[in-house]
N, C-alpha and C positions, 0 to 999 in steps of 0.2 A: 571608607569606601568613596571611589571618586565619584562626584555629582553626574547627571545622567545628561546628555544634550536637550535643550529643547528645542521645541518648534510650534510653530506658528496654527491654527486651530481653521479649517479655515473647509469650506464645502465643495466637494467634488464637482465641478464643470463636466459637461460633452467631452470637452479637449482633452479633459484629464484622462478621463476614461477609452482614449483613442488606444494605449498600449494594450488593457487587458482585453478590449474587445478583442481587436485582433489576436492577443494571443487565443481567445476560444476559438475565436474563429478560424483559426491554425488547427487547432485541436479538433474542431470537428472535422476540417480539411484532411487530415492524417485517416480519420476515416476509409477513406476513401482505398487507403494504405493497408487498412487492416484489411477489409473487405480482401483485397489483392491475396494478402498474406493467407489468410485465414483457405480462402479458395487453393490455393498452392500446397497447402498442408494438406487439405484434404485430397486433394489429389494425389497426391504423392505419401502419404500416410494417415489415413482415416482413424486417429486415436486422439480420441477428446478426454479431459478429465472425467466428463458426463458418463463415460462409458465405466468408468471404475463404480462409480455409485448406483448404476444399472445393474450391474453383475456382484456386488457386494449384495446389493436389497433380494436380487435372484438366489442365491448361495443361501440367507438368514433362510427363504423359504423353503431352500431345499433339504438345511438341517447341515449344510457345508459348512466347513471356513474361510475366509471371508479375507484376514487378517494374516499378512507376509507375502504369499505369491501373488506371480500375476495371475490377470483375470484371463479365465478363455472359456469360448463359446464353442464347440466344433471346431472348423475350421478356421473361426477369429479369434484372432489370437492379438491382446496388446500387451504394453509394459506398464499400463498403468496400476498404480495400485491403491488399495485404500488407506491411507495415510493419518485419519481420524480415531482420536476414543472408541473404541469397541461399539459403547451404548449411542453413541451418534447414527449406527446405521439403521434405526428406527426412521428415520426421517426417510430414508430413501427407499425401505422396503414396498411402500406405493406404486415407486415405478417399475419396481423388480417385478411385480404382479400382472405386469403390462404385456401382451405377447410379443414384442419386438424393444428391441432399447432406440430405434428410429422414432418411434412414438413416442416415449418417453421424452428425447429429446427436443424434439415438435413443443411438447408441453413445456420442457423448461423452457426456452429461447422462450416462449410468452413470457412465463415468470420475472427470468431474468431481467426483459423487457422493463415490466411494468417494474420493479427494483431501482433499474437505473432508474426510471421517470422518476421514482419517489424519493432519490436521493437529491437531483433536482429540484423539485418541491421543497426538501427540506432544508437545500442551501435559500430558495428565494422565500420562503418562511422566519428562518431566521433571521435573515437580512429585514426584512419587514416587520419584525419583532424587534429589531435595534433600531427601527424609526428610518433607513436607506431606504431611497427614494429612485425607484428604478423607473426605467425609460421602458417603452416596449422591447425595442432590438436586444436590452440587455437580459430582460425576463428570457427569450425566444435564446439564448446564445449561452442562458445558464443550462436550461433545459438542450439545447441542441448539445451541447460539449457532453453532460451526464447522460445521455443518451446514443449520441454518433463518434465519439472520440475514439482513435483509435485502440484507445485502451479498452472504452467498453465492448467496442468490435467485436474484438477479442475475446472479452469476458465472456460474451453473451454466445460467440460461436465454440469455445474449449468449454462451458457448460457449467464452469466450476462456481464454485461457494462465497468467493470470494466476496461479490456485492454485497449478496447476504450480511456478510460479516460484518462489513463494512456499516448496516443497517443497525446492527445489533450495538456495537462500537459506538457511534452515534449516539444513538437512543441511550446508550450507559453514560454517558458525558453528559448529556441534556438533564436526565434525569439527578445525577449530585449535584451539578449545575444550580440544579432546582429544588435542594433540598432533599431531593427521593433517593436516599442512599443506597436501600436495601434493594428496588428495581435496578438501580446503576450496577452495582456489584453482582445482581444475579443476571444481568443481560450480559459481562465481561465477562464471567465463568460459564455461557454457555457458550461462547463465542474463542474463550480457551480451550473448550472439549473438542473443539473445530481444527483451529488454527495455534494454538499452543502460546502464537507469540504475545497474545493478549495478555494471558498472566503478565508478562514485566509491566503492564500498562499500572498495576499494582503500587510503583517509583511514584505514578501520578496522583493514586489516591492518599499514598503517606503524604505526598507535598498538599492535597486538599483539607489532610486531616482527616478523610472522611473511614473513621473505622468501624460503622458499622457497614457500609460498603466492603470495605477489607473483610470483615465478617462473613457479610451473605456471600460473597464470592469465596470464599473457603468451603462454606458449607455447598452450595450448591456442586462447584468444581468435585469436590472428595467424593458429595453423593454421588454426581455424575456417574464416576469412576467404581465405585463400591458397588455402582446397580449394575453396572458392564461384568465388574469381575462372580454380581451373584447370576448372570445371565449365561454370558459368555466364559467362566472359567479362567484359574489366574494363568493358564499358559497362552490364551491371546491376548494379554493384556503383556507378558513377559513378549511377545512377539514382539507387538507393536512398539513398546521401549526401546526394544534394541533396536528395530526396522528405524525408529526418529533415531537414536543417538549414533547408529554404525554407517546408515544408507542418508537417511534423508537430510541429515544436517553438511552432507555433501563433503566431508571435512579432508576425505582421500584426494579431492581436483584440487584443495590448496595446497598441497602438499610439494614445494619444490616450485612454487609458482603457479598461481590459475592461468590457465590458455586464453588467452585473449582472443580467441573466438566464440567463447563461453559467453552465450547473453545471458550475464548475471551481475547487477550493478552493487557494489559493496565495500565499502573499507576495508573489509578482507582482502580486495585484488591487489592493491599497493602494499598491504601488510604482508603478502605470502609472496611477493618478491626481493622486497627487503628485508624480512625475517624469519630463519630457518631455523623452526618450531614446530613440533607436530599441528597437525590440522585443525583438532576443539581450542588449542591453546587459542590459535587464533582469535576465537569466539571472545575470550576475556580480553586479550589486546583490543579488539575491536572496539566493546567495550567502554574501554579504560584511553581509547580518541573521542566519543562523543561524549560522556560522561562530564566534563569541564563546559561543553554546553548546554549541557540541559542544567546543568547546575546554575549557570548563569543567570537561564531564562527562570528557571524557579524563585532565584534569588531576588531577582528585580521584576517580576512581575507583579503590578499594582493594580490594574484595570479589568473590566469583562475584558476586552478586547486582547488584554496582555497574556491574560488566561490564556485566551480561545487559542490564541498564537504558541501558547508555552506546550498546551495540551499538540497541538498540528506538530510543532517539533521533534515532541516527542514519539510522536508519530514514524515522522520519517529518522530520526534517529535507531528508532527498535527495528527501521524496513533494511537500512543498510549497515545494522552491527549484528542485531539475532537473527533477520533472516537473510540469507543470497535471494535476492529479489529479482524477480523479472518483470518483462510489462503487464504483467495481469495485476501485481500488486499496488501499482499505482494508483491504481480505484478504493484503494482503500485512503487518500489521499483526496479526495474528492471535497468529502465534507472532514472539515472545513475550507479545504483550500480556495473552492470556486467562493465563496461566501467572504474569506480574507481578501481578495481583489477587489472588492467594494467596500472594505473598513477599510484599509491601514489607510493614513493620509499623508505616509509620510512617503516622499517620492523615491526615494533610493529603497524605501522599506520595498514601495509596491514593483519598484524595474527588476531587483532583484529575484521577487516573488515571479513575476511576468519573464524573467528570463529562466528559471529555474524552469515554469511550465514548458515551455517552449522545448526548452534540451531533452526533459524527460519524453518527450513527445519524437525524438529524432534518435528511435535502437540504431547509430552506424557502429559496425564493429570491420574490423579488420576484412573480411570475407567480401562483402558490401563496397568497400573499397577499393578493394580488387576487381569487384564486377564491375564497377564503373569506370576504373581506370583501362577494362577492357573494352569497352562498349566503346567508351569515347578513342575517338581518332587522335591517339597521345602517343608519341612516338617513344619507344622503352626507355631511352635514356631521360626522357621525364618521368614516369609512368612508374619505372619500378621504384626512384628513387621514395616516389610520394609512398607510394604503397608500402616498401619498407618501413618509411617512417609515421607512417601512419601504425604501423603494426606496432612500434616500438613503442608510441605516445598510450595508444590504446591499452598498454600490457600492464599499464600503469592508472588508468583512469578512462571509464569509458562513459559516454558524453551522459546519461540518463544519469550516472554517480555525482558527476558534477554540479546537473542540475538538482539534485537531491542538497548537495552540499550549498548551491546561492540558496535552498529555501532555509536551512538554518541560518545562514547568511541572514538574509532579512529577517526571520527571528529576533534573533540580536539585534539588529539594527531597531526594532522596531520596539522592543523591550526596555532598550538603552536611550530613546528618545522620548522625552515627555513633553504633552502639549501643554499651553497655558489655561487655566480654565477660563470658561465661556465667559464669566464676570469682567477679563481682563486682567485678573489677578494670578499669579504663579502657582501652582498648586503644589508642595512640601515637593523635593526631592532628595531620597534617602543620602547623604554624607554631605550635605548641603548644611 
């Protein structure tokens, strides 16, 4: 194996830290964007995720189903539906009890609220826990981005689980981190009866080793699932299966090409242009492009720091192969991400990381393009030409994917660079 580059060991200045302040402080600026966004949606279609978990927890009380159609109230009527493990809807039977799902919602936006603040917390915790020496502005700009960014915006206004998750996520990495296997594995398997895509995180606990982790997350996962089908009966559990593997894994819009107005960033959009393969296949192809680096980072990863990096990669690798991701899931990127812009020290590791946020942070797709190219006083013979090619660039890669792909970028780079130890002495590197 060839030897890894080094570099120089050396303590973060003001200056240095000039790109990723700004980059938060972009990120909370977009804000401003969501807010916009989030307003406009609701005006013109008042369907929050929030409302599916309202009318799911309403349905458990009434003795309904809960699990395949959409949800309707009377006269309200949305597409959203419940997309979770059967026995999950316990959590949300609270709000079902509530007389309006407007109250409900009241209630979560606090929740959510306080979520983000605490995923902030737990990135300037950690950072403080690794000895990083934070400025006031920087504390104020970790907490402003995990709490105003336009991603959380978002989170906190569509209502959904996502933060949550993201909590949960965490706290499982912290904990093997820390020795506590069987909390790590049982906070991923509750956080899989959620969001599904957790179980691959399972890739991370083979490379830790950690199998009694792999254990308790078995056993909780299966409970999960056994106490839903002695509850709710094995045909909503047949629903929900097929509802994930026929509807929600999206696999009919790849088919022949994703539309490029579709805000969905993924290695699927370039694979279902260039290869005409039913839609799941895709899923394995997708796969079988990021797979060569997460191998990488597992393989050369020596350090906490290399960890923490190898665990965030894999992160966004599972966001743009197993899931079609939008901007809500970006939050799940949070921790570690805000927290790696104060470790890496390597410069190209951290503009990479800093450009990657940034792109994630700017949804333009083809439609956006067009509005602009109308708005602005651009006369058609420039105007269509951009717009076209903007359609055709995008059809292929849309800027949030990109940025998804510089933070493996910096991965790599960051995995692949070894610093000297603090004595002055080189510390081993593997085919050296």
């Amino acid at each position: 194996m060839m030897g890894r580059l080094r570099r120089g060991w050396r303590t973060l200045t003001d200056s240095d830290r000039r790109r990723e302040r700004l980059a938060l402080a972009f990120g909370i600026l977009t804000g401003l964007f969501g807010i916009a966004i989030s307003a406009n949606e609701f005006a013109s279609s008042p369907e929050l995720d929030f409302q599916a978990y309202y009318f799911a927890g309403q349905a458990v009380l009434d003795g309904e189903a809960f699990v395949g159609p959409a949800i309707k109230e009377g006269s309200f009527l949305t597409d959203k539906e419940y997309v979770y493990a059967p026995i999950t809807v316990f959590v949300f039977v609270p709000f079902g009890a509530l007389p309006s799902w407007q109250i409900g919602y009241l209630l979560n936006v606090g929740l959510l609220t306080a979520v983000f603040y605490l995923i902030g917390r737990l990135n300037l915790e950690y950072l403080e826990g690794r000895g990083v020496a934070l400025e006031r502005v920087d504390r104020w700009l970790v907490l402003g981005f995990c709490l105003f960014s336009g991603h959380a915006i978002l989170g906190v206004y569509r209502g959904n689980v996502d933060p949550i998750m993201l909590l949960l996520i965490a706290g499982g990495f912290l904990a093997v981190e820390r020795g506590d296997q069987l909390r790590g594995g049982a906070l991923w398997a509750v956080a899989a009866l959620f969001k599904l895509f957790p179980a691959f995180l399972g890739i991370w606990l083979l490379y830790r080793r950690a199998y009694r982790a792999i254990a308790a997350a078995i056993v909780v996962g299966l409970g999960g699932l056994a106490a839903g089908v002695l509850v709710f009966g094995i045909d909503a559990h047949v629903r929900f299966f097929e509802f994930i593997l026929e509807e929600r894994s999206r696999a009919p819009a790849f088919e022949g090409g994703l539309d490029p107005t579709y805000k969905w960033f993924t290695v699927r959009r370039p694979l279902s242009q260039i290869a005409a393969v039913p839609g799941n296949l895709l899923f394995v192809l997708s796969a079988a492009v990021v797979a060569p680096v997460v191998y990488v980072l597992y393989r050369d990863a020596d350090s906490e720091t290399d960890r923490l990096v190898a665990f965030f990669a894999t992160m966004a690798a599972l966001l743009i192969s197993v899931v079609p991701s939008t901007l809500n899931y970006v939050t799940y990127l949070f921790f570690p991400l805000v927290a790696l812009l104060y470790l890496l020290e390597d410069r190209r590791a951290r503009r990479l990381l800093v450009t990657g946020l940034i792109l994630v942070s700017v949804p333009v797709y083809p439609q956006e393009i067009a509005l602009l190219v109308d708005i602005a006083p651009v006369p058609p013979a420039i105007g269509d030409p951009i717009v076209a090619g903007s359609r055709e660039i995008l059809t292929y890669a849309s800027v949030p994917l990109v940025g998804f792909l510089c933070f493996l970028a910096a991965a790599v780079r960051q995995v692949r660079t070894v610093p000297p130890a603090r004595d002055g002495t080189d510390r081993p590197v593997r085919g050296d």
